[in-house]
Each structure stands twice: as C-alpha cells, then as structure tokens.
C-alpha positions as CSV (number, residue, x, y, z in Angstrom):
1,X,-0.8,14.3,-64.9
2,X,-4.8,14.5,-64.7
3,X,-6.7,17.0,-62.7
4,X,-10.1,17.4,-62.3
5,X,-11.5,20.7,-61.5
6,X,-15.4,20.8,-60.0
7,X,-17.2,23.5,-60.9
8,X,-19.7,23.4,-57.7
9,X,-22.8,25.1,-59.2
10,X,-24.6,24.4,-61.8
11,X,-25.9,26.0,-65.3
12,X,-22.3,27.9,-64.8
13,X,-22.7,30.5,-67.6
14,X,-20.8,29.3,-70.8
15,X,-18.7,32.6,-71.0
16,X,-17.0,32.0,-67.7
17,X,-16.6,28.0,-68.6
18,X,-15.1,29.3,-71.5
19,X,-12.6,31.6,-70.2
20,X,-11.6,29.1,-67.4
21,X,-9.9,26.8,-69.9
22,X,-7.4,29.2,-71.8
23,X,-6.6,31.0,-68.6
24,X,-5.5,27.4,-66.6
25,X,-3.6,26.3,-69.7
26,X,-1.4,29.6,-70.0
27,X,-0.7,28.7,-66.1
28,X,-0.1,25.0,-66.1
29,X,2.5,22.2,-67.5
30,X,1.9,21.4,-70.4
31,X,2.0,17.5,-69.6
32,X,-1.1,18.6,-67.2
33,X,-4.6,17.0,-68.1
34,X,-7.6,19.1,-66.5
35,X,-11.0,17.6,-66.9
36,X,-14.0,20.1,-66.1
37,X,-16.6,19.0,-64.2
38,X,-20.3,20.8,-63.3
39,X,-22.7,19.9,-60.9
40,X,-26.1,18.9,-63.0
41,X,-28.0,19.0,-58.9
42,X,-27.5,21.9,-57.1
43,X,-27.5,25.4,-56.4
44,X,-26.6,28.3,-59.1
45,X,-24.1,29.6,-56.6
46,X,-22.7,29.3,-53.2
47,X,-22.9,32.2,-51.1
48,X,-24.0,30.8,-47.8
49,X,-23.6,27.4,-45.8
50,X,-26.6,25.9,-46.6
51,X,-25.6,25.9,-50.1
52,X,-22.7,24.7,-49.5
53,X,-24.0,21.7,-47.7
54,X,-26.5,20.9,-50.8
55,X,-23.9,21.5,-53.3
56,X,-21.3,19.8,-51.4
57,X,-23.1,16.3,-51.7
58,X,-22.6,16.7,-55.0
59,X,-19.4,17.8,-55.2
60,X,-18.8,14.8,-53.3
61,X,-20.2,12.3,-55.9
62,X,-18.5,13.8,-58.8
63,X,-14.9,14.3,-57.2
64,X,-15.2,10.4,-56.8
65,X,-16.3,9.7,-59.8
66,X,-13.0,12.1,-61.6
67,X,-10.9,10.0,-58.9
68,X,-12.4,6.7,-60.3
69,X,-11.3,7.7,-64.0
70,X,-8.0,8.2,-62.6
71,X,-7.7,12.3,-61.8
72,X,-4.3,12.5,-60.0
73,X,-6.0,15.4,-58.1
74,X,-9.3,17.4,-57.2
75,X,-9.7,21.2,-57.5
76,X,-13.1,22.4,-56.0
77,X,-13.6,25.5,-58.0
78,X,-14.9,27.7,-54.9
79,X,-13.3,30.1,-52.6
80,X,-15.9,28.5,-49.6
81,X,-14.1,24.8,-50.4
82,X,-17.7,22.7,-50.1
83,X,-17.1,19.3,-49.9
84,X,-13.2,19.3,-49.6
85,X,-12.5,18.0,-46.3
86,X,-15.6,15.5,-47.3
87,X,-13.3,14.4,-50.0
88,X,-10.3,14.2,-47.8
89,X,-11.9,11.7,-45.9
90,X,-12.6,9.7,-49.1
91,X,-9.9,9.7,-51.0
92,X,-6.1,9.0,-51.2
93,X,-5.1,12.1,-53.9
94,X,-4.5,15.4,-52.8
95,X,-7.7,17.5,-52.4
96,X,-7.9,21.4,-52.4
97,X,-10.3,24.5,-52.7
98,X,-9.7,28.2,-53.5
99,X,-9.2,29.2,-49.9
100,X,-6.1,27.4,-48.4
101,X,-3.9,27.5,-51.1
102,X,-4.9,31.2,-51.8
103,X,-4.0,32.4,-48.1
104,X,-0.7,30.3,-48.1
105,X,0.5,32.1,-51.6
106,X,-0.7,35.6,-49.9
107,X,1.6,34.8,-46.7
108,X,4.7,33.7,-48.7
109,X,4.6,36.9,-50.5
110,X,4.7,38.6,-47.0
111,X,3.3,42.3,-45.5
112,X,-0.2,42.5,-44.6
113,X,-3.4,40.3,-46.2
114,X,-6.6,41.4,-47.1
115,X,-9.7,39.3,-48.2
116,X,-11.9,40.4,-51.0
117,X,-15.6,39.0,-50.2
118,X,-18.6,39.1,-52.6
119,X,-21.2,40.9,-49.9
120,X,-21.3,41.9,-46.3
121,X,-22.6,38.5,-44.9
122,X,-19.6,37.0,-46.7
123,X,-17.7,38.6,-44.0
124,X,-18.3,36.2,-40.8
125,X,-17.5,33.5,-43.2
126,X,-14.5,33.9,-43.9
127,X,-13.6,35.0,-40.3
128,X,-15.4,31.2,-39.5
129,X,-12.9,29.7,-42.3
130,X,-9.6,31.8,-41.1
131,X,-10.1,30.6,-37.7
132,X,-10.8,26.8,-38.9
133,X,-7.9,26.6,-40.8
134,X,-5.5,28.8,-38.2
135,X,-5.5,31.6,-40.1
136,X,-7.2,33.9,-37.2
137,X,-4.8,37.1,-36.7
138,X,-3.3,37.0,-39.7
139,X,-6.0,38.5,-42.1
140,X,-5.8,42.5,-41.7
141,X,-9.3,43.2,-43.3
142,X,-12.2,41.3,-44.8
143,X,-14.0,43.7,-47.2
144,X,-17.0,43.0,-49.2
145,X,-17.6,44.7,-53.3
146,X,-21.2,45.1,-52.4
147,X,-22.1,42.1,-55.2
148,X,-23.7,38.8,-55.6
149,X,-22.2,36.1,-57.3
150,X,-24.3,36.2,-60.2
151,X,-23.1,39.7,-60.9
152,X,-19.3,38.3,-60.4
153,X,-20.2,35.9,-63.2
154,X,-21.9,38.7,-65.4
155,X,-18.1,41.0,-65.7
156,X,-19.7,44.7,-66.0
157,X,-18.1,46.4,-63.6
158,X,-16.3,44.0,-62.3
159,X,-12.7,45.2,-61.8
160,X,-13.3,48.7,-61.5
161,X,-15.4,47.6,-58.3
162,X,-12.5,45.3,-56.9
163,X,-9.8,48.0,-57.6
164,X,-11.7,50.6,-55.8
165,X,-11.6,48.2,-52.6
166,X,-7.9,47.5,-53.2
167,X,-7.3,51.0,-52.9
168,X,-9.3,51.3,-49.8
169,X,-7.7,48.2,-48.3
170,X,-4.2,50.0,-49.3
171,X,-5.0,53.1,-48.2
172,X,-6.9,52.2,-45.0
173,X,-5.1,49.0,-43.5
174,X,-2.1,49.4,-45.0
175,X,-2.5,45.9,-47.2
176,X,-0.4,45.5,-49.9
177,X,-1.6,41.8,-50.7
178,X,-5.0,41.1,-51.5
179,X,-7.0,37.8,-52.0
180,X,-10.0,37.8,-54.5
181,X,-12.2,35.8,-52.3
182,X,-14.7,34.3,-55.5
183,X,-12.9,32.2,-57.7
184,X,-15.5,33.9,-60.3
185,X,-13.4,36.9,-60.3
186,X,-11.2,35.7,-62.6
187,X,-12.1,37.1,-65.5
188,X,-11.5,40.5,-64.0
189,X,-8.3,39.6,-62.3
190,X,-6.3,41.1,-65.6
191,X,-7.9,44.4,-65.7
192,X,-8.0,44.2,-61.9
193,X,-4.1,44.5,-62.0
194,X,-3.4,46.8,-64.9
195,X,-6.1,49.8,-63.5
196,X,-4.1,49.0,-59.6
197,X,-0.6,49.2,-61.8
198,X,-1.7,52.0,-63.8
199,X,-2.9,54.2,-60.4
200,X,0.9,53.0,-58.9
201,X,-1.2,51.2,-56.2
202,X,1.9,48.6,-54.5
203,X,-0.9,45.6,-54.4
204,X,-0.5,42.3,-55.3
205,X,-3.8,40.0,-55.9
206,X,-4.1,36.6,-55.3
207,X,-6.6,34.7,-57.7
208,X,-8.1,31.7,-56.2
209,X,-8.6,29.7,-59.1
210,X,-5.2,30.5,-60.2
211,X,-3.5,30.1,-56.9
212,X,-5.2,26.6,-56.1
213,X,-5.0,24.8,-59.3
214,X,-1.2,25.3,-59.6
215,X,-0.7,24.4,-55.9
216,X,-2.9,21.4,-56.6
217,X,-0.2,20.5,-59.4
218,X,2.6,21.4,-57.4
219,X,1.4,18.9,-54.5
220,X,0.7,16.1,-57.6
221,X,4.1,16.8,-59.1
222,X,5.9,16.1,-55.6
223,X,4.2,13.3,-54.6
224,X,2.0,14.6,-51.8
225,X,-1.1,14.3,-50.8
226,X,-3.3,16.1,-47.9
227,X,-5.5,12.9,-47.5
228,X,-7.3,12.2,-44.5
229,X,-6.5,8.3,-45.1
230,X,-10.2,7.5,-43.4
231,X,-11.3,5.5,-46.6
232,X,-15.0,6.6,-45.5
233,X,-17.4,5.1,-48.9
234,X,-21.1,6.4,-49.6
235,X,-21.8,2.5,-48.5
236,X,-25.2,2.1,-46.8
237,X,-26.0,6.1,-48.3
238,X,-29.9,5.3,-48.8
239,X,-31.1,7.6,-51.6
C-alpha cells in the first residue's frame, strides 16, 4: 500500500518532518508505503481561510501529482482539511484530513468531546467545520491554548499548555475525550498523556495526524473510497 501524506505549508521545520516519520511507522502496517510531500508555494501555516484557500491550490497540484505515481491514498496533514473535498472531486482514491477522521475516532470512544484549538479565532472555525460536516451538537467545548502555530511547531511548552486545558475541559464540561485540533501537536501528544495519566485526569486525546493516517489505511485496506466520482481536471486552468 502507498500513501501520500501532504504537508500543506511550506519550510515545515526539519524537527517536526523528522519526528513525523518514526511516529507513523510505529502506527502503521508494515506493508504501508508513505511518501511525504511539502508545499514549495504557499503559506508557513494555516490558521485562517484565506490561507487555506492559497495553500489549498497547492495542495491540490501535489495530491494529483502523489495520485499520478500511484498513492493508493491522500492524507492532508491539517486539522482545517484545505483542499480535501477539492481532491474529492478529482480523484478516485480515498481522500481525508485531520478533522473527520479525528471526530469519528472521538465519538466511537463515546462520553462527551472536546476540541483543542490553536487561538481564540480558531474557535468559529471549527464550529463552521462541525456544522459542515454534521457534527453541530455533538462537540461539548471548543477551547483555544492561547498559541500560534509556529509556537505548536517550536515544542516549549507545549504539553504542559494542552494538559492544563484538558483539565479545564474535564473539570468544566465534564469531557473526558479530547481532540488535539493542530495536527502539529504531535510531538507533544506523548507527554500530553503521561502528565493527564500521572494527575489521574480520565481523558482520552485524539491526535489528528495519528487518527487520520490510520483511518486513511483502514479505508485503503477495505477497498473504499470517499470519492466524489466528478472527474473535475485543472483543464483550461490558465496560469
């Protein structure tokens, strides 16, 4: 099997590049191919829609050039999913972000579901996403850590800061499931769970990256695909 995971930004700092790979093997088949991919047009990060929208064009071209060397399937590597349903359109294999597969691992696991954004304007997006994807009602609390993405990327603090809002979410809102909403919290997300295990906080967190590459697999090993079957080209595109 050959997936293809996009990172959507570009100069993505080597130490978070580098931690990516280990951390996917340990989680994967072993049969399970993953070529990395990183924008070389584009935005640093993507922390609002118009980003998104700039990056995403991007995203676009390489996801169909991975699908043109034969990637069984395409990981965006953002919890916002730029360019996915753009892809869906596109292409026949199965196509997914951090978000969806994130939220449906967080509702099989049951009890109430909180949302981990980077900073406060994060917030009304993901209320925008939940209630484009018919998830509306069924996130208890969006809470930001108070950082930008760049200081996600940079680790210092990282999952003290995130543990500190899983104990408010817990304590608060009665959540006992959390999402890290930044697939660049993944680096922290082992800390994250020994300081919540060693404070006997009852939270489980979701990891994006984590959560949507191995459903990506899943759908790949089964045969599926969530393909919009349009067959819509970049003919006619006039650069």
């Amino acid at each position: 099997m050959k997936l293809a995971v996009i990172n959507p930004v570009v100069n993505l700092p080597q130490n978070v590049s580098d931690a990516m790979k280990p951390y996917l093997a340990s989680l994967t088949r072993t049969d399970t191919e993953i070529e990395y991919v990183t924008l070389k047009h584009g935005f640093p990060s993507v922390e609002s829609e118009m980003q998104g929208m700039f990056n995403g064009t991007e995203i676009v071209r390489e996801a169909l050039a991975a699908a043109q060397r034969g990637a069984d399937g395409i990981f965006v590597n953002c919890f916002d999913d730029p360019g996915v349903q753009a892809l869906r359109e596109m292409i026949e294999v199965p196509v997914f972000g951090g978000y969806v597969p994130s939220v449906l691992t967080a509702l099989s696991l049951g009890g109430r579901i909180g949302i981990i954004t980077t900073d406060y304007d994060g917030i009304a997006n993901e209320e925008r996403k939940a209630r484009t994807e018919g998830f509306d009602g069924k996130i208890a609390a969006i809470i930001p850590a108070d950082m930008m993405v760049g200081e996600v990327f940079g680790g210092d603090g990282v999952d003290e800061r995130l543990a500190d809002v899983c104990s408010q979410m817990h304590d608060e809102y009665r959540i006992n499931t959390v999402i890290l909403g930044c697939t660049g919290m993944q680096r922290a997300v082992a800390k994250l769970r020994k300081r919540l295990a060693d404070a006997h906080y009852p939270v489980t967190v979701v990891e994006p990256l984590a959560a949507g590459v191995t459903h990506l697999e899943r759908m790949v090993t089964l045969g599926m695909t969530n393909s919009l079957h349009i067959g819509i080209t970049l003919e006619g595109l006039v650069d």
